[in-house]
C-alpha positions in Angstrom: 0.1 14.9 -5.6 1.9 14.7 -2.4 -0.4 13.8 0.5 0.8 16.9 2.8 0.9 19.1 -0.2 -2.7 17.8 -1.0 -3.9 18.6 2.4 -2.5 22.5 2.2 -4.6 22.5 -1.1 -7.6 21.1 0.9 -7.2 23.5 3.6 -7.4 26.8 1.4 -10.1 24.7 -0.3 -9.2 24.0 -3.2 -11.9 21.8 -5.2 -9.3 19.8 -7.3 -7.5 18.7 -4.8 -10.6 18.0 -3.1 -11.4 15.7 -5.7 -8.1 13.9 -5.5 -8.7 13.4 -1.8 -11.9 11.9 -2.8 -11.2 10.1 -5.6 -8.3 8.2 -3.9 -10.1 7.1 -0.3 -13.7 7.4 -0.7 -14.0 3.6 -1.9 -11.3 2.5 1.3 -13.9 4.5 3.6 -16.8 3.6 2.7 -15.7 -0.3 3.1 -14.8 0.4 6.7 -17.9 2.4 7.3 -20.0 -0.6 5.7 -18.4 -3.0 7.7 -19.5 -1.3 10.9 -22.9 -0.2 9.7 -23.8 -3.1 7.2 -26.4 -0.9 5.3 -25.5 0.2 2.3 -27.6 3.7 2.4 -26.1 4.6 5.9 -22.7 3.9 5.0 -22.9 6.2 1.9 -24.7 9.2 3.8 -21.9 8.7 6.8 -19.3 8.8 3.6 -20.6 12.2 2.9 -20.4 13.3 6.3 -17.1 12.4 6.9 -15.8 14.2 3.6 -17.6 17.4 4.9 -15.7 17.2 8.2 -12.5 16.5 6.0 -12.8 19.3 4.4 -14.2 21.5 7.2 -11.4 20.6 9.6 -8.3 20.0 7.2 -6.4 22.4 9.3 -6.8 20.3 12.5 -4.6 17.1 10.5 -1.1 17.0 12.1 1.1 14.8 9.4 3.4 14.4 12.6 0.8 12.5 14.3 0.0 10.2 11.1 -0.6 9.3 7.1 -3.7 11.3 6.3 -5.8 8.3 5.6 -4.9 7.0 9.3 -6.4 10.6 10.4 -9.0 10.6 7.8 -9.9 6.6 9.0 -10.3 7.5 12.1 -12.6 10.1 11.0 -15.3 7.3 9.1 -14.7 5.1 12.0 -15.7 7.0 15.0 -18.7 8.7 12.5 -20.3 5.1 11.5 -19.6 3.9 15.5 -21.5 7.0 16.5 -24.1 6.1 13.9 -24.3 2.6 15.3 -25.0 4.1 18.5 -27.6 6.9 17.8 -31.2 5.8 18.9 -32.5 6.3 14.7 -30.1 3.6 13.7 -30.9 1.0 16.7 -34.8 1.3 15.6 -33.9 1.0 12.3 -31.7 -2.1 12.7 -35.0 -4.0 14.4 -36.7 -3.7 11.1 -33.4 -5.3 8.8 -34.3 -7.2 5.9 -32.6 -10.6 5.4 -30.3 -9.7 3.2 -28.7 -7.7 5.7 -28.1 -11.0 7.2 -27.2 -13.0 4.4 -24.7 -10.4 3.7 -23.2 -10.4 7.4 -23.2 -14.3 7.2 -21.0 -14.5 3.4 -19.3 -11.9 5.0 -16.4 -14.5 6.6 -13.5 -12.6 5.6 -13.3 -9.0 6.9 -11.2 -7.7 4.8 -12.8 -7.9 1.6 -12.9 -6.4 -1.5 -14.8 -2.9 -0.1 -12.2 -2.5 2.3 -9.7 -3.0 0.4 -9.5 -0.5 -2.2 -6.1 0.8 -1.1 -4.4 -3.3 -1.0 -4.0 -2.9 2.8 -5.7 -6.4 3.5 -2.1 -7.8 2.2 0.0 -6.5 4.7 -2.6 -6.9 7.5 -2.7 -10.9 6.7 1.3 -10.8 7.5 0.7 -9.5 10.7 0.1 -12.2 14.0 -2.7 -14.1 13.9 -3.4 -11.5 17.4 -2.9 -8.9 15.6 -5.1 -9.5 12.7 -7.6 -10.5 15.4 -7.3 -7.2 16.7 -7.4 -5.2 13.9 -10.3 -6.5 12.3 -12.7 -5.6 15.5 -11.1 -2.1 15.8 -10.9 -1.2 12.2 -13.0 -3.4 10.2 -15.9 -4.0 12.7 -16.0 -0.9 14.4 -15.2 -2.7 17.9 -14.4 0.1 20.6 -11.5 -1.0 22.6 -13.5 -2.0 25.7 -15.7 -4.5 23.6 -12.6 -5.6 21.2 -11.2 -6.3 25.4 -14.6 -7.8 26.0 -14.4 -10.1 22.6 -10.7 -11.0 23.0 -11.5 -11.8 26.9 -8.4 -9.6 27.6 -7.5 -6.9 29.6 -8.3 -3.3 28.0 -4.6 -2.1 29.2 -3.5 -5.2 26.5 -6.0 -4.5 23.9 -4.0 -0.8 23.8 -0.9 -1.5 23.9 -1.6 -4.8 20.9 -3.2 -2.4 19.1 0.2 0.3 19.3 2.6 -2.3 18.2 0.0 -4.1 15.7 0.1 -0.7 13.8 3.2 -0.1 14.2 4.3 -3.2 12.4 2.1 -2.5 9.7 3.8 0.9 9.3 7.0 -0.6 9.0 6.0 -3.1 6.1 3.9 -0.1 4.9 7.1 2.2 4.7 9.6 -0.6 3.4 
């Protein structure tokens, strides 16, 4: 089904299409949403959250703006980097187990198999070795642009402007 056609269905809620939706990103989510929260459990209740806003706010997705899994990416992001910063979480993350940190430290190549599910980790290893930097902290880690700024020890006016062109160059090998 055709992504924009897939997102009308969604929008006068249709539970098939719903489905599709679900069936085709729900594994690429939740790998980005585990690589920002590294708990499993989180990363699957934040999954569910996201889907509920998907199909709650449908009509707000603007296919001139973006591919719906950009939109619906930036979605899981922004909900596992607000988990990451509610007050339950940081508590929580005092009392991790160690294989939380056995996991983070086997964990040397960012885009791994759980992120991968849709075979973007190809194309991003193409990109610049800056913009694969890049990339990974925004996307994979869950970096705002201040601390991807921070990380990079650049300016934030360069971190924006990297990160334009970065996806932008992955669009184009995306749409050839």
């Amino acid at each position: 089904m055709e992504q924009e056609l897939l997102i009308e269905q969604i929008v006068k809620k249709d539970p098939k299409a719903f489905d599709i939706l679900y069936n085709n990103y729900s594994k690429s989510l939740l790998g980005i949403i585990f690589n920002i929260v590294r708990n499993e459990e989180v990363a699957e209740e934040i999954l569910q959250d996201v889907f509920i806003k998907i199909w709650n706010k449908a009509d707000t997705y603007t296919p001139s703006k973006g591919r719906i899994f950009t939109w619906m990416l930036n979605i899981a992001r922004n909900a596992a980097i607000d988990k990451t910063r509610s007050k339950d979480f940081n508590k929580d993350k005092k009392n991790l187990s160690t294989d939380n940190f056995v996991d983070i430290l086997n964990a040397h190549d960012n885009l791994n198999d759980k992120t991968d599910a849709i075979g973007i980790s190809k194309y991003v290893k193409k990109l610049k070795k800056t913009c694969i930097a890049l990339i990974e902290l925004l996307y994979f880690k869950g970096f705002t642009q201040k601390e991807a700024s921070e990380e990079l020890s650049i300016p934030i006016g360069t971190v924006k402007t990297r990160n334009r062109n970065c996806i932008a160059n992955l669009r184009q090998m995306l749409l050839k």
